[in-house]
N, CA and C atoms as an extended XYZ file, in Angstrom:
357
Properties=species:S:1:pos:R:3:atomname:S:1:resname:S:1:resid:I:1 pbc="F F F"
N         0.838       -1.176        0.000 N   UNK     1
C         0.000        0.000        0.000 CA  UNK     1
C         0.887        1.245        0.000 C   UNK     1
N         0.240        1.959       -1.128 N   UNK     2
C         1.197        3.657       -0.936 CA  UNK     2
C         0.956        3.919        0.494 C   UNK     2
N         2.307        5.228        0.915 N   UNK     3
C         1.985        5.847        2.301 CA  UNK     3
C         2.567        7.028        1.705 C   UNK     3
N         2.305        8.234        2.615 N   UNK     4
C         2.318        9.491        2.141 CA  UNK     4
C         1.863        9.621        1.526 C   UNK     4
N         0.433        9.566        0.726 N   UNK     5
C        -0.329        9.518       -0.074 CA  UNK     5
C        -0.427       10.976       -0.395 C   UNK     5
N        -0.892       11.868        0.690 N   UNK     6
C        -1.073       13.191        0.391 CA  UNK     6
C         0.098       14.099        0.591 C   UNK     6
N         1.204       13.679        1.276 N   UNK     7
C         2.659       14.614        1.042 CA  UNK     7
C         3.056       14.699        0.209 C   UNK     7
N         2.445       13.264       -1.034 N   UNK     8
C         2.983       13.887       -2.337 CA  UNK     8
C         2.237       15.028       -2.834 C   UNK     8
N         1.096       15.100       -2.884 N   UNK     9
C         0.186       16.015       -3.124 CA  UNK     9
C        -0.098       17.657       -2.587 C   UNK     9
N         1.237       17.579       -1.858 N   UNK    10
C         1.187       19.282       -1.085 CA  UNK    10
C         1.585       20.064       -1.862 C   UNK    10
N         2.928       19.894       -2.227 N   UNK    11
C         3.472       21.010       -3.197 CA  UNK    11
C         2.278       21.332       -4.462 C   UNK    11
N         1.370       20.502       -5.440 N   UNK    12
C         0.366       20.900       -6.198 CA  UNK    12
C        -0.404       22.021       -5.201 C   UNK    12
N        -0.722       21.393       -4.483 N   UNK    13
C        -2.041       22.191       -3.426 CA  UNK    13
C        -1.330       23.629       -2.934 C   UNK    13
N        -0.223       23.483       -2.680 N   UNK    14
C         0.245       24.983       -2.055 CA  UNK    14
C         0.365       25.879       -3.584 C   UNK    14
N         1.023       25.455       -4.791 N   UNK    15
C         0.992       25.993       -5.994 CA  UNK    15
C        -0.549       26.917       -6.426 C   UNK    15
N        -1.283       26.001       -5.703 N   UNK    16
C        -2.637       26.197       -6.124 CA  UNK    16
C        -3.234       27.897       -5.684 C   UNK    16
N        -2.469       28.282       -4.259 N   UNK    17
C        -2.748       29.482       -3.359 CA  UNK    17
C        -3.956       29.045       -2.628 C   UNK    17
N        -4.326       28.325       -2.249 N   UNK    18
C        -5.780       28.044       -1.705 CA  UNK    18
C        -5.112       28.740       -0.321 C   UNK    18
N        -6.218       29.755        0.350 N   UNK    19
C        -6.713       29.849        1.523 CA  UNK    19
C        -6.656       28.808        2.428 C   UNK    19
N        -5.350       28.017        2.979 N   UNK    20
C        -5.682       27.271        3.971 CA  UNK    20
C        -4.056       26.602        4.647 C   UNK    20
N        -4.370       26.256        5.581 N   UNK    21
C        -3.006       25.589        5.745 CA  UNK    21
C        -2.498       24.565        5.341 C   UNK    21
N        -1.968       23.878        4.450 N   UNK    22
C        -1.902       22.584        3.629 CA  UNK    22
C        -1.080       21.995        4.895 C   UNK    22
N        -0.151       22.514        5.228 N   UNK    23
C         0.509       21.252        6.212 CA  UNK    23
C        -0.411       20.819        7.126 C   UNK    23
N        -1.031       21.447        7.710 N   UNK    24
C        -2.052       21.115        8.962 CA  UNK    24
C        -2.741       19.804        7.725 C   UNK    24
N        -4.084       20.325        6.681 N   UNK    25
C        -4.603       19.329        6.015 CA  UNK    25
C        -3.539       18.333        5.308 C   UNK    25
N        -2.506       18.352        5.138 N   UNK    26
C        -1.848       17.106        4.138 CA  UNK    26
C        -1.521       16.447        5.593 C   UNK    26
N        -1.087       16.344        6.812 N   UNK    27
C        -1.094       16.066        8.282 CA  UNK    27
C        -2.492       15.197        8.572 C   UNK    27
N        -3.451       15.848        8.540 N   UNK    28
C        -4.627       15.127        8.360 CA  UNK    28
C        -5.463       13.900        7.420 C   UNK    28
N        -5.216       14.438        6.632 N   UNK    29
C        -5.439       13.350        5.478 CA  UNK    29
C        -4.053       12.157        5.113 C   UNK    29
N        -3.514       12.287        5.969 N   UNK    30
C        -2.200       11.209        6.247 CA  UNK    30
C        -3.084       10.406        7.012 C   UNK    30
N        -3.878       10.171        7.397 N   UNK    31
C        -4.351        9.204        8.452 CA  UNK    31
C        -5.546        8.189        7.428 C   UNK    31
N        -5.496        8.972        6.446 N   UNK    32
C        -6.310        8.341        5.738 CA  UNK    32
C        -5.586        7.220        4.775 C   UNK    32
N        -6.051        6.346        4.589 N   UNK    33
C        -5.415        5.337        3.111 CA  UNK    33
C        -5.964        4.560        1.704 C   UNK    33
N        -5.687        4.318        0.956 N   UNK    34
C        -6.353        3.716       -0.311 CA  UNK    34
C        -7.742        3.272        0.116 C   UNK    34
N        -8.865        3.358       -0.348 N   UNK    35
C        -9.673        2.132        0.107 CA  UNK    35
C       -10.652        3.324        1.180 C   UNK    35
N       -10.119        3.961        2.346 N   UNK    36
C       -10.775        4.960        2.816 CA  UNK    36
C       -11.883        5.873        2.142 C   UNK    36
N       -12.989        5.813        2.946 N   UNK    37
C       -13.877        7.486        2.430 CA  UNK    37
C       -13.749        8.155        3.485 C   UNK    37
N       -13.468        9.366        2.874 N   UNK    38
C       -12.874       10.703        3.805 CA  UNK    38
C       -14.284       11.576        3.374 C   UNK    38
N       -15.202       12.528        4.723 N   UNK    39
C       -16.422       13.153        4.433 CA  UNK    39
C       -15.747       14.865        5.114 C   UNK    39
N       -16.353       15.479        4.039 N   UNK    40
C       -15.373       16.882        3.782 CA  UNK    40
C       -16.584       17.823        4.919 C   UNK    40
N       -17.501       17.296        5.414 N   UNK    41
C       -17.719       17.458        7.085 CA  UNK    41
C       -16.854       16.992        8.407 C   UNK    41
N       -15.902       16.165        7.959 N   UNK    42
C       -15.013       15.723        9.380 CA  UNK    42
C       -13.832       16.679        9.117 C   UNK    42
N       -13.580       17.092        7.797 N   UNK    43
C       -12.545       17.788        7.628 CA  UNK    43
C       -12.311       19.190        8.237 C   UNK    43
N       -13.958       19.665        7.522 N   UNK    44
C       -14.416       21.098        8.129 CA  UNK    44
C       -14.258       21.114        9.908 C   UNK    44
N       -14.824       19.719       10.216 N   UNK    45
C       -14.872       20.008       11.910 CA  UNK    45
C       -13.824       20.063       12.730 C   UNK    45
N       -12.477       18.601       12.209 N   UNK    46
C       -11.658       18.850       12.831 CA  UNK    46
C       -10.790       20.124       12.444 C   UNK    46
N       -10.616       20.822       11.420 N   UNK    47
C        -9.652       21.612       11.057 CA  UNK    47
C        -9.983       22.890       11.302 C   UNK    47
N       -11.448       22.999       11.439 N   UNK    48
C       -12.534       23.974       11.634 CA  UNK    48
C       -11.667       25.218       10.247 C   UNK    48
N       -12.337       24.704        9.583 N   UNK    49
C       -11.452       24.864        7.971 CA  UNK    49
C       -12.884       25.499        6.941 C   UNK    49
N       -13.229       26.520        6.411 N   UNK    50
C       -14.367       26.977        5.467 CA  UNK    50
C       -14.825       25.637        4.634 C   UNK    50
N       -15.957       25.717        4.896 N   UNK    51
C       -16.778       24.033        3.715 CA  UNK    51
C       -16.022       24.311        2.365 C   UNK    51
N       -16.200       25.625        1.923 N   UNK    52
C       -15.884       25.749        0.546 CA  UNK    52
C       -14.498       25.773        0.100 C   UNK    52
N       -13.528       25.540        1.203 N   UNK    53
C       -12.299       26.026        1.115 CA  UNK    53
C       -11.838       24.293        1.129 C   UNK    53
N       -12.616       23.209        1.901 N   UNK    54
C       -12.223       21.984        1.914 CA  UNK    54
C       -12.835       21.743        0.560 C   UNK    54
N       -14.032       22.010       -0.182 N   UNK    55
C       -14.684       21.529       -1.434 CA  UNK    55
C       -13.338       21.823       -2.110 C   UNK    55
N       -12.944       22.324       -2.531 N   UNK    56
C       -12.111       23.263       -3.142 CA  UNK    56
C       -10.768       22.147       -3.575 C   UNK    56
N       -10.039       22.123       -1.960 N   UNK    57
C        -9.129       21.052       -1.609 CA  UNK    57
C        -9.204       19.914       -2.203 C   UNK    57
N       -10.596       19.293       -1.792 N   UNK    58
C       -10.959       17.962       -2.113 CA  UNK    58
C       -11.020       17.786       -4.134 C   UNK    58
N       -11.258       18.994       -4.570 N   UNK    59
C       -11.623       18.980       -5.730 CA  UNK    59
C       -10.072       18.951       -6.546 C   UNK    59
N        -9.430       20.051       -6.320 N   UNK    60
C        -7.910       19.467       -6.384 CA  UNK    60
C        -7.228       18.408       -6.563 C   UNK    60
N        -7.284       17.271       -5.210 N   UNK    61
C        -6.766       16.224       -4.947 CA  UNK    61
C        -7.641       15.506       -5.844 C   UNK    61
N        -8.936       15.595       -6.292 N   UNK    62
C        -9.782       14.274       -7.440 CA  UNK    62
C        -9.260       14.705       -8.725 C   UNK    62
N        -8.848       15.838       -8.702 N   UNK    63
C        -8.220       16.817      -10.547 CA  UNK    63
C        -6.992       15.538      -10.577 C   UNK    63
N        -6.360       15.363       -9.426 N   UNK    64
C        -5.055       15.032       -9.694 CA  UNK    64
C        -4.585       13.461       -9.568 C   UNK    64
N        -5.937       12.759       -9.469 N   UNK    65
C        -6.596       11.076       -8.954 CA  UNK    65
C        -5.682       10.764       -7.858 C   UNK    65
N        -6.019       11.470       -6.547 N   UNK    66
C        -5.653       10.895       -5.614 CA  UNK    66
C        -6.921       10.522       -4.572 C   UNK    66
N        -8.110       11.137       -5.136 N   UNK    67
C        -9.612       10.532       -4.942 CA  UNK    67
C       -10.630       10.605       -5.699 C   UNK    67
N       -11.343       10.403       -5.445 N   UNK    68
C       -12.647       10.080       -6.622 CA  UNK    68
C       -13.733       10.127       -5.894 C   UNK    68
N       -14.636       11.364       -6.282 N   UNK    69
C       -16.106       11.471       -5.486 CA  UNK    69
C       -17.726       10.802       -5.473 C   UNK    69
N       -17.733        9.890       -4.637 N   UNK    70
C       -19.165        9.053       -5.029 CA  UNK    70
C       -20.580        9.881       -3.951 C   UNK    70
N       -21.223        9.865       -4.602 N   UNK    71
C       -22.670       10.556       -3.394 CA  UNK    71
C       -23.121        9.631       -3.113 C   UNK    71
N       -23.167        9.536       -1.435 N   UNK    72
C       -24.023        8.463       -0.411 CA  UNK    72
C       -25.194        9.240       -0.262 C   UNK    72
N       -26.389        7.990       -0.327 N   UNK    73
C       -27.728        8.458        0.293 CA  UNK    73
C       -28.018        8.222        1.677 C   UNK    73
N       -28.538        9.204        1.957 N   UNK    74
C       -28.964        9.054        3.257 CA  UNK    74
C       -30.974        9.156        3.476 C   UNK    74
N       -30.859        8.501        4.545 N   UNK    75
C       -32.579        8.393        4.606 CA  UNK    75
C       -33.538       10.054        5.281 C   UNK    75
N       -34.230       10.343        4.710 N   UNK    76
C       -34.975       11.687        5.509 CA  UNK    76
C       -35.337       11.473        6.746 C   UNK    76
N       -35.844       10.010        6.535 N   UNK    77
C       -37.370        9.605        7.211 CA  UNK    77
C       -35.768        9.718        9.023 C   UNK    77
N       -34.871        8.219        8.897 N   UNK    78
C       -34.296        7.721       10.112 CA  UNK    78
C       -32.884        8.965        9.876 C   UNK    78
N       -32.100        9.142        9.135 N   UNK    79
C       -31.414       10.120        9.553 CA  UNK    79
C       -30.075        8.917        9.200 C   UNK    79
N       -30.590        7.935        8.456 N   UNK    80
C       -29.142        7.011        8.391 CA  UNK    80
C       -29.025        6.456        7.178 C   UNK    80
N       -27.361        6.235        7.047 N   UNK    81
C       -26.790        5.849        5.839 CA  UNK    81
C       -27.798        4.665        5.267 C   UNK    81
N       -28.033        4.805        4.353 N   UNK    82
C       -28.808        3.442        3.497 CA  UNK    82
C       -28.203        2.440        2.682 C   UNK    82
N       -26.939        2.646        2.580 N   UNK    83
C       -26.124        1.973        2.106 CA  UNK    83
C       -26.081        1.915        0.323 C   UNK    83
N       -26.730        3.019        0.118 N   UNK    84
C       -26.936        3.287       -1.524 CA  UNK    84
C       -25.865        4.284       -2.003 C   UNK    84
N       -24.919        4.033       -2.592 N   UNK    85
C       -23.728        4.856       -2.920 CA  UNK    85
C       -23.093        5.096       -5.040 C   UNK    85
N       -23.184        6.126       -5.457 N   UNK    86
C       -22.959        6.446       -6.338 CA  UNK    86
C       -22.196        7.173       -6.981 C   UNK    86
N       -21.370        7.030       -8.494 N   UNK    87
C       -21.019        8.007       -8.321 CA  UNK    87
C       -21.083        9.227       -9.714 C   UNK    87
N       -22.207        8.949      -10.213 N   UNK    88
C       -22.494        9.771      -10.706 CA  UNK    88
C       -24.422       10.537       -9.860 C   UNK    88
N       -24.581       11.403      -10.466 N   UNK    89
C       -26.145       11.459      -10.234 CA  UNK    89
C       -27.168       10.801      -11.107 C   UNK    89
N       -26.881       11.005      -12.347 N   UNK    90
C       -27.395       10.081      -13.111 CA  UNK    90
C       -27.710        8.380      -12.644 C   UNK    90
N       -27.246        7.986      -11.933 N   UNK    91
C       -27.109        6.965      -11.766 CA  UNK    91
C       -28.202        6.487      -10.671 C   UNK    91
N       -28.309        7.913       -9.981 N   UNK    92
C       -29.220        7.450       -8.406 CA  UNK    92
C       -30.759        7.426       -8.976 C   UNK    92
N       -31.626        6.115       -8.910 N   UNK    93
C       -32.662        5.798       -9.090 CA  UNK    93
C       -33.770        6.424       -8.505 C   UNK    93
N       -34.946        6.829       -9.386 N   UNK    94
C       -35.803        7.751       -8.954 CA  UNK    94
C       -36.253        7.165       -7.458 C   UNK    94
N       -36.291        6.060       -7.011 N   UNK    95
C       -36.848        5.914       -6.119 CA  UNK    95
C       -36.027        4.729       -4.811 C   UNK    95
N       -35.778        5.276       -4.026 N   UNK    96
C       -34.934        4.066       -2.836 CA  UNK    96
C       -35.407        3.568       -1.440 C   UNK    96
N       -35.360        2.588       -1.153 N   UNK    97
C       -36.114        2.131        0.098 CA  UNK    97
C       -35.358        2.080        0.854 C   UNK    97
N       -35.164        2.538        1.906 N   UNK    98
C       -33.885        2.828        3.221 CA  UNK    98
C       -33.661        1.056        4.198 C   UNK    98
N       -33.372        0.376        3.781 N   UNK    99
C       -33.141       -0.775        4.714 CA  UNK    99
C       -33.347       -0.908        6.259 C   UNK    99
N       -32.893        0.523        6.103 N   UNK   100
C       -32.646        0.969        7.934 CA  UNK   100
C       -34.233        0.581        8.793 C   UNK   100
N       -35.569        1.775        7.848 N   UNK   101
C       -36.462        2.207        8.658 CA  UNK   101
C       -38.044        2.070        7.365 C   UNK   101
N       -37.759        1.083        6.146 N   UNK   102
C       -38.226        1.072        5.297 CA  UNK   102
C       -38.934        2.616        4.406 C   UNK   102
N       -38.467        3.697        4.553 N   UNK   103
C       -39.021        4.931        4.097 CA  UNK   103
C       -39.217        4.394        2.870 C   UNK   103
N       -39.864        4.967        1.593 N   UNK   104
C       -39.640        4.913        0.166 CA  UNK   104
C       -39.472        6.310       -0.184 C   UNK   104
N       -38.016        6.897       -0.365 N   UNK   105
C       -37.750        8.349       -0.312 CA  UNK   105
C       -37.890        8.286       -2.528 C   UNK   105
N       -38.311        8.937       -2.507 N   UNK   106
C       -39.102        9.418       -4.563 CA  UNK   106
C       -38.495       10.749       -5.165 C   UNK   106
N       -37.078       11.159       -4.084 N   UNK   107
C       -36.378       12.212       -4.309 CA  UNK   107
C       -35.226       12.080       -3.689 C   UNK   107
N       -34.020       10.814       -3.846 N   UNK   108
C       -32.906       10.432       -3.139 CA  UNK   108
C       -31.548       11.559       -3.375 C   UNK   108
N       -31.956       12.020       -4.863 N   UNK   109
C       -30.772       12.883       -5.113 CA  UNK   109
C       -30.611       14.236       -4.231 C   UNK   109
N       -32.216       14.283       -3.454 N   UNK   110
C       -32.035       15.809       -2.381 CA  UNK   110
C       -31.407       15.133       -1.082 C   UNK   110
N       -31.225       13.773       -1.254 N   UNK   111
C       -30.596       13.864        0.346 CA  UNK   111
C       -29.149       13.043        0.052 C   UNK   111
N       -28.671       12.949       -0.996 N   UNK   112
C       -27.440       12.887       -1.398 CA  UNK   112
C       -26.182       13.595       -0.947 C   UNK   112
N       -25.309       12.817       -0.298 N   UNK   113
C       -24.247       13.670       -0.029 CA  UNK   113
C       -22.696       13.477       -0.385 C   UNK   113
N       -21.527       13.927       -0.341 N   UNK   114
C       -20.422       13.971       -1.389 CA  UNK   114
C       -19.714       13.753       -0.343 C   UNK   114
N       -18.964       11.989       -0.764 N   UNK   115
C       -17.834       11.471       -0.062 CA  UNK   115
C       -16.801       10.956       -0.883 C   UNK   115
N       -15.699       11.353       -0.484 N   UNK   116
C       -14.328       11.275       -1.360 CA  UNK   116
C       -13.559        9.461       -1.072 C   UNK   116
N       -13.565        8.885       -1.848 N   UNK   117
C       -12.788        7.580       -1.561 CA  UNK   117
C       -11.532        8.233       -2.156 C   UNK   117
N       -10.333        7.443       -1.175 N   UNK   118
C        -8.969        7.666       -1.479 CA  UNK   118
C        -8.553        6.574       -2.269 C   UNK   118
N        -7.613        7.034       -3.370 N   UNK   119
C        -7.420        5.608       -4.219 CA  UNK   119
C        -6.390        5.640       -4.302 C   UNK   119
């Protein structure tokens, strides 16, 4: 398995000028590895870092395939992962039944949310 996955990836990101501290985030996302989904809400919380400033980041690091973004559904009704994961939108079916709490949600793409697998 690669390690330093994202130290290679600093010098791009600092080139970039982004608003943020890359050592602190390339530090962070070291904990992560191949195979990992990293949610650019844990990022924001621990780093207490602007949403748009991690979108940003995250969008970078997928420009440069060191991740790749799939949207997880989540249920309205229970508030939990359903285990329905995609990664285009196109792809998410007009209609999904939550395993969790049986909802039948007929609008999955509004409760869709954007998680980065590390590859």
């Amino acid at each position: 398995m690669q390690t330093n996955i994202f130290a290679q990836a600093a010098t791009m990101l600092r080139k970039k000028n982004i608003d943020a501290d890359i050592g602190r985030f390339v530090d962070f996302m070291d904990h992560y590895q191949a195979g990992d989904l990293i949610y650019p809400s844990s990022v924001h919380r621990e780093l207490r870092m602007d949403v748009a400033t991690v979108y940003e980041l995250m969008g970078s690091l997928t420009a440069q395939n060191y991740l790749t973004p799939y949207l997880q559904i989540h249920c309205p009704s229970c508030q939990k992962y359903t285990g329905y994961c995609y990664k285009t939108i196109g792809e998410i079916p007009a209609e999904i039944f939550c395993p969790n709490c049986s909802y039948a949600d007929t609008c999955a793409i509004n409760h869709a949310i954007v998680v980065y697998l590390v590859d």
